[in-house]
LOVEXFI-78622 format. One line per field, with one value per atom (N, C-alpha, C, O): residue number from 1; residue in one letter; x, y, z; atom name. Coordinates in steps of 0.1 Angstrom, whole numbers, plus 5000, padded with zeros to 4 digits. Layout:
num <- c(NUM, ...)
residu <- c(A, ...)
x <- c(X, ...)
y <- c(Y, ...)
z <- c(Z, ...)
atome <- c(CA, ...)
//
This chain:
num <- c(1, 1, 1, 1, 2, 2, 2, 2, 3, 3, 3, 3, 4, 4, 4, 4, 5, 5, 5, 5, 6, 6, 6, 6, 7, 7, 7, 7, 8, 8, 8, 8, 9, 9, 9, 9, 10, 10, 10, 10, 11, 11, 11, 11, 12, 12, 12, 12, 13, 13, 13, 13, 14, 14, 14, 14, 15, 15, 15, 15, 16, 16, 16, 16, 17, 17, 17, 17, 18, 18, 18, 18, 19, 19, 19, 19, 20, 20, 20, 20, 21, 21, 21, 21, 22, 22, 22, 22, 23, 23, 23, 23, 24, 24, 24, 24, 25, 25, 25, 25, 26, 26, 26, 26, 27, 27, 27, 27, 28, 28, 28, 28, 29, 29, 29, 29, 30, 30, 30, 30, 31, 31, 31, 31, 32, 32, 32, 32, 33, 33, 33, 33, 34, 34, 34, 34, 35, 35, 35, 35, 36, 36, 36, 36, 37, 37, 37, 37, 38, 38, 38, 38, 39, 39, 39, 39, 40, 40, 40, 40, 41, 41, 41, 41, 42, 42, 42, 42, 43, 43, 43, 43, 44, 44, 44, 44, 45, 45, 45, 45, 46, 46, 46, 46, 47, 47, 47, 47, 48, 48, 48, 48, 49, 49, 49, 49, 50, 50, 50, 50, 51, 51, 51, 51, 52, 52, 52, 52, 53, 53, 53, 53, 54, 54, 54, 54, 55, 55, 55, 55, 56, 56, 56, 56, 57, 57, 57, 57, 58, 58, 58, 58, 59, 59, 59, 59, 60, 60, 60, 60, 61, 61, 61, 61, 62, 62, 62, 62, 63, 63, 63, 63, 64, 64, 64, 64, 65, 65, 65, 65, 66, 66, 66, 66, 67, 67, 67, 67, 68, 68, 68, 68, 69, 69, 69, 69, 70, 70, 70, 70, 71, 71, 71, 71, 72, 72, 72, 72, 73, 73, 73, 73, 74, 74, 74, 74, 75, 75, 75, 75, 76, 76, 76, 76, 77, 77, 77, 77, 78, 78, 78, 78, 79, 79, 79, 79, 80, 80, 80, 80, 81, 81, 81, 81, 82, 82, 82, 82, 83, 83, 83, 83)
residu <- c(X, X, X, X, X, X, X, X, X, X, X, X, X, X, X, X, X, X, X, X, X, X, X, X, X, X, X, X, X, X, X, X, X, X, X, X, X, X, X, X, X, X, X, X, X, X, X, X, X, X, X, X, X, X, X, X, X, X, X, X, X, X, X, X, X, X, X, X, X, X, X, X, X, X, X, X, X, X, X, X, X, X, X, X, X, X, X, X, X, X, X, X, X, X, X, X, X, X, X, X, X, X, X, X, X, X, X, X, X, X, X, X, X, X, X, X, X, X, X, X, X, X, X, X, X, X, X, X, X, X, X, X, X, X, X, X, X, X, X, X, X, X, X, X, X, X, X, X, X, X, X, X, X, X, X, X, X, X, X, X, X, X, X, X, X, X, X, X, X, X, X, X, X, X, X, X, X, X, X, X, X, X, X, X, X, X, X, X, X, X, X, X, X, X, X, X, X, X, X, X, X, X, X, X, X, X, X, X, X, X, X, X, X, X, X, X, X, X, X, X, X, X, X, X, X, X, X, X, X, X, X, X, X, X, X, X, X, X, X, X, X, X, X, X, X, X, X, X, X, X, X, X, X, X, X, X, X, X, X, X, X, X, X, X, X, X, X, X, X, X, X, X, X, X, X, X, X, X, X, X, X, X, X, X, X, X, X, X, X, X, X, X, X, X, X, X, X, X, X, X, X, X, X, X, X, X, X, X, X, X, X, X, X, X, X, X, X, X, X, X, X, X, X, X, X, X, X, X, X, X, X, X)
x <- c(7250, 7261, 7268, 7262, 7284, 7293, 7294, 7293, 7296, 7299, 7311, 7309, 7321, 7329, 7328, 7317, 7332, 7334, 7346, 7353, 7347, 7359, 7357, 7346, 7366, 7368, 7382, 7392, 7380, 7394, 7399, 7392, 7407, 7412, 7424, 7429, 7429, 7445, 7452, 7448, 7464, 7475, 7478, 7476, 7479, 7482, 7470, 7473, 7456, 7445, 7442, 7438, 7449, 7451, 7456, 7451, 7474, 7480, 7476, 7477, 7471, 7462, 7456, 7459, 7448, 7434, 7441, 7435, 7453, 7458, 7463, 7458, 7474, 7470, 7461, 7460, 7455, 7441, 7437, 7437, 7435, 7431, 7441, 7436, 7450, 7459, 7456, 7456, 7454, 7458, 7441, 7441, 7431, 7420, 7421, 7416, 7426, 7427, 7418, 7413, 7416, 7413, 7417, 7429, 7407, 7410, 7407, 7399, 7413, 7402, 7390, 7379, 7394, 7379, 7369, 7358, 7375, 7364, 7358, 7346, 7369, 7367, 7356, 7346, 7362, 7348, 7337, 7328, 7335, 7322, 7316, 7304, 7324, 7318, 7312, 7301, 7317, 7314, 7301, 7290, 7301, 7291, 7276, 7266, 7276, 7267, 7263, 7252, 7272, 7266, 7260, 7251, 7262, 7258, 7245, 7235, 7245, 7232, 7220, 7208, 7224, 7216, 7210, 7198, 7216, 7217, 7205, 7198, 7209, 7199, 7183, 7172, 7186, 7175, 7162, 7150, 7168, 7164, 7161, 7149, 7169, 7162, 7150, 7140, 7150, 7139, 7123, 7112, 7127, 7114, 7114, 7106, 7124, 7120, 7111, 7100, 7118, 7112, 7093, 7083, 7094, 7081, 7070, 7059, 7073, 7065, 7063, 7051, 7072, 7070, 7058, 7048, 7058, 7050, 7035, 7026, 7038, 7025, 7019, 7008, 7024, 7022, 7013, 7002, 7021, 7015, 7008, 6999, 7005, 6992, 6980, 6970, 6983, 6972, 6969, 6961, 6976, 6975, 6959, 6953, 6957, 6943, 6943, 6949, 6936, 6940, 6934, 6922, 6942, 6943, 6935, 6935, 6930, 6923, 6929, 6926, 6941, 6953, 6948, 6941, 6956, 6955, 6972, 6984, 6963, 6975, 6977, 6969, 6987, 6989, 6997, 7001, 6999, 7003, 7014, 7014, 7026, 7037, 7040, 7048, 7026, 7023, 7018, 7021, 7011, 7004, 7011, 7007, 7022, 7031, 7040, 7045, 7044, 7051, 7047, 7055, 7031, 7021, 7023, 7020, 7026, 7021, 7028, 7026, 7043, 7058, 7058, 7065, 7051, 7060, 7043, 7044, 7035, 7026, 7028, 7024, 7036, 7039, 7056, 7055, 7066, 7076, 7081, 7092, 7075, 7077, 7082, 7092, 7088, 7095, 7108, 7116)
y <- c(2458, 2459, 2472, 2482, 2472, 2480, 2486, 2478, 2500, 2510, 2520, 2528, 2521, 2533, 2547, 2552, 2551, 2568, 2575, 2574, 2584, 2594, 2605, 2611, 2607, 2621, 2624, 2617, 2638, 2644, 2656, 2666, 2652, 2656, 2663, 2663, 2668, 2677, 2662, 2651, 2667, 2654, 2657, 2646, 2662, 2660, 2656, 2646, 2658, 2653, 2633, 2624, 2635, 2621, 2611, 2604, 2618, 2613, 2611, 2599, 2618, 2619, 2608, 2598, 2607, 2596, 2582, 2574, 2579, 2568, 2567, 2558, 2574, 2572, 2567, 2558, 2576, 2573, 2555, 2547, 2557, 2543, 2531, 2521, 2533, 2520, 2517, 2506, 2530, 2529, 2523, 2520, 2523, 2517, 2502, 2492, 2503, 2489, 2485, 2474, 2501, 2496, 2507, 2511, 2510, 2517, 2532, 2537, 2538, 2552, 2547, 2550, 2538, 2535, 2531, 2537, 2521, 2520, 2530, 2531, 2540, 2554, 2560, 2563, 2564, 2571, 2566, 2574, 2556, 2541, 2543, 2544, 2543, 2543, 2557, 2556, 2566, 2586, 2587, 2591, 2582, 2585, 2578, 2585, 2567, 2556, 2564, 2569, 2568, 2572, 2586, 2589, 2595, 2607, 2602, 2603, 2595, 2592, 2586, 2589, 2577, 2573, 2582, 2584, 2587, 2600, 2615, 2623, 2611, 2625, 2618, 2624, 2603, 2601, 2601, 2604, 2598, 2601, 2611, 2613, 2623, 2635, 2637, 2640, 2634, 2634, 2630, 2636, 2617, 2609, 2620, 2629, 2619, 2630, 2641, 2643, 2648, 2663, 2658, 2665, 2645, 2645, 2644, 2648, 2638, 2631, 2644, 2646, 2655, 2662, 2672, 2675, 2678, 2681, 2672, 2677, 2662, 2655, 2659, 2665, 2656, 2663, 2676, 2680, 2681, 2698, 2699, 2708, 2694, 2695, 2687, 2686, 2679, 2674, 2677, 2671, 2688, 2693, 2700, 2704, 2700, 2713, 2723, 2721, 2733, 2744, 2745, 2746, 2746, 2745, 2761, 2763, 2766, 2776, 2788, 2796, 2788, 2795, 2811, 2814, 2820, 2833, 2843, 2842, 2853, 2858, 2867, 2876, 2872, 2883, 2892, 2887, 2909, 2914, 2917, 2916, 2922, 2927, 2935, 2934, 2945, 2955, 2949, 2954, 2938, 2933, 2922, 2915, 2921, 2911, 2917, 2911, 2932, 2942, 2946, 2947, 2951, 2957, 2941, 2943, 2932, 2923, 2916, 2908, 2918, 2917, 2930, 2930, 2942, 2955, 2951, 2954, 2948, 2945, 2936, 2938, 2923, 2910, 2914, 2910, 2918, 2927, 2938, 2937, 2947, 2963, 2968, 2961, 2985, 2986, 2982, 2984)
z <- c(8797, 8788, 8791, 8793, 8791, 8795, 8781, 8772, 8780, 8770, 8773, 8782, 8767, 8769, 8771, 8767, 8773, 8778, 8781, 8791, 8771, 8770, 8780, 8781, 8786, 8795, 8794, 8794, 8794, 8792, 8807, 8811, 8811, 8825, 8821, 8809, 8830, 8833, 8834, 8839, 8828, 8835, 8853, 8857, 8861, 8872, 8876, 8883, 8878, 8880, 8878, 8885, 8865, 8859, 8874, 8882, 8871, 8880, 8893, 8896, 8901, 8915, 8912, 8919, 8903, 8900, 8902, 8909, 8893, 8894, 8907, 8912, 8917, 8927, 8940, 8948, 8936, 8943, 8944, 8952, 8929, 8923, 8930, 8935, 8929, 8931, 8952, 8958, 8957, 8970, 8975, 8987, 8968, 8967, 8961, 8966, 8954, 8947, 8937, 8934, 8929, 8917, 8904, 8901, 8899, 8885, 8883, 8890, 8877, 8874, 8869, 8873, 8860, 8854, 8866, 8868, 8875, 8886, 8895, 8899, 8897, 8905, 8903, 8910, 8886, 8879, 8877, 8877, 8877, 8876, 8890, 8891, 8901, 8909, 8914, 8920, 8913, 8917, 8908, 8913, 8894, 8889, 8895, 8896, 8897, 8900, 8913, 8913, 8925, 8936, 8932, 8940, 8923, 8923, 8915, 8922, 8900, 8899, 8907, 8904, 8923, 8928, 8936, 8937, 8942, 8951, 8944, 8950, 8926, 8922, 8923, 8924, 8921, 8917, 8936, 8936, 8944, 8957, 8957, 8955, 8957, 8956, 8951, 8957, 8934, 8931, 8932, 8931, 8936, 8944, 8957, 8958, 8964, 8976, 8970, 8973, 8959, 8955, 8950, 8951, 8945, 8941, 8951, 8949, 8961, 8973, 8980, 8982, 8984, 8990, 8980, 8987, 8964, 8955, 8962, 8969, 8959, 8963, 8972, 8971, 8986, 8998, 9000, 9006, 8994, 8994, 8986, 8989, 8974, 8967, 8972, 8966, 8984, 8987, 9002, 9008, 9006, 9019, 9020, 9011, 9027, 9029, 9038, 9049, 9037, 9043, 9059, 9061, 9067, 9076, 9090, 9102, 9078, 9088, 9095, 9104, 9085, 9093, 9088, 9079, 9098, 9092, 9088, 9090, 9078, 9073, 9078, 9074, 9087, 9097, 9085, 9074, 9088, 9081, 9087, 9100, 9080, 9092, 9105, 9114, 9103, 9114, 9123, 9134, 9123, 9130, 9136, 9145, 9131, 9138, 9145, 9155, 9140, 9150, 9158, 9168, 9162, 9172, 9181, 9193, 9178, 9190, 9195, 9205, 9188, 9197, 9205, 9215, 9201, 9211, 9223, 9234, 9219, 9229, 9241, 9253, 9234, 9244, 9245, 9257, 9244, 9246, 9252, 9258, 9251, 9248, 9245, 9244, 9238, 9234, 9236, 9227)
atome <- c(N, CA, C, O, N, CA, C, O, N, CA, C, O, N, CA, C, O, N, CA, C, O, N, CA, C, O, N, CA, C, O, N, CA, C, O, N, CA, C, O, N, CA, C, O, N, CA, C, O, N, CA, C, O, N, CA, C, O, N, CA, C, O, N, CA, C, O, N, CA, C, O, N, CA, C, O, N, CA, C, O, N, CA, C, O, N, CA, C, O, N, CA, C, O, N, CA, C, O, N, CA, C, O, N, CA, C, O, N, CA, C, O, N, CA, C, O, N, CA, C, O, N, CA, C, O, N, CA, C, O, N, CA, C, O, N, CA, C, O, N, CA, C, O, N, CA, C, O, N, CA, C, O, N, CA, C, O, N, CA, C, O, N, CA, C, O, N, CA, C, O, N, CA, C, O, N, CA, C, O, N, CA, C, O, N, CA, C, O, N, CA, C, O, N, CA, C, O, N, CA, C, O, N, CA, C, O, N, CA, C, O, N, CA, C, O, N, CA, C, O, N, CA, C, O, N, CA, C, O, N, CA, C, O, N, CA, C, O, N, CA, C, O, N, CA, C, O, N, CA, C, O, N, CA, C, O, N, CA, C, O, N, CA, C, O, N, CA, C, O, N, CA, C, O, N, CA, C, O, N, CA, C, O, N, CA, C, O, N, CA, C, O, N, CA, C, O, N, CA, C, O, N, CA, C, O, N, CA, C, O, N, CA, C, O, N, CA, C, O, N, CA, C, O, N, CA, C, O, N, CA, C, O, N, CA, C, O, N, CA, C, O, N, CA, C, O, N, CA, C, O, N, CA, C, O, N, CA, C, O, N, CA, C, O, N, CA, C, O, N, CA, C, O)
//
């Protein structure tokens, strides 16, 4: 079921829009119907993305890695480098 929706725009914005619209071949109403629908689908991907990746990393395990300290990451660029 279709429901209305007020939006209040600038008149030259308006105008554009009807432009727009006509050289599309449809409506502002459709314009806006459609910008919204893709931005909603679009947030909602994200979020599945943002959750999966959550998931991911909370189910990562730790990998044995070490935590170098900065000095020790400088001592071993001027080591393998020089100054």
């Amino acid at each position: 079921m279709k429901q209305n929706l007020t939006v209040q725009l600038d008149a030259d914005v308006i105008h554009r829009a009807k432009v727009l619209a006509a050289r599309r071949g449809t409506s502002v109403s459709g314009l806006v119907a459609q910008q919204i629908a893709e931005m909603t689908a679009a947030d909602e991907r994200y979020q599945r993305a943002r959750e999966s990746a959550l998931r991911m990393m909370a189910q990562a395990r730790e990998r044995g890695g070490r935590n170098w300290s900065r000095d020790e990451i400088y001592d071993e660029r001027l080591a393998r480098y020089g100054s």
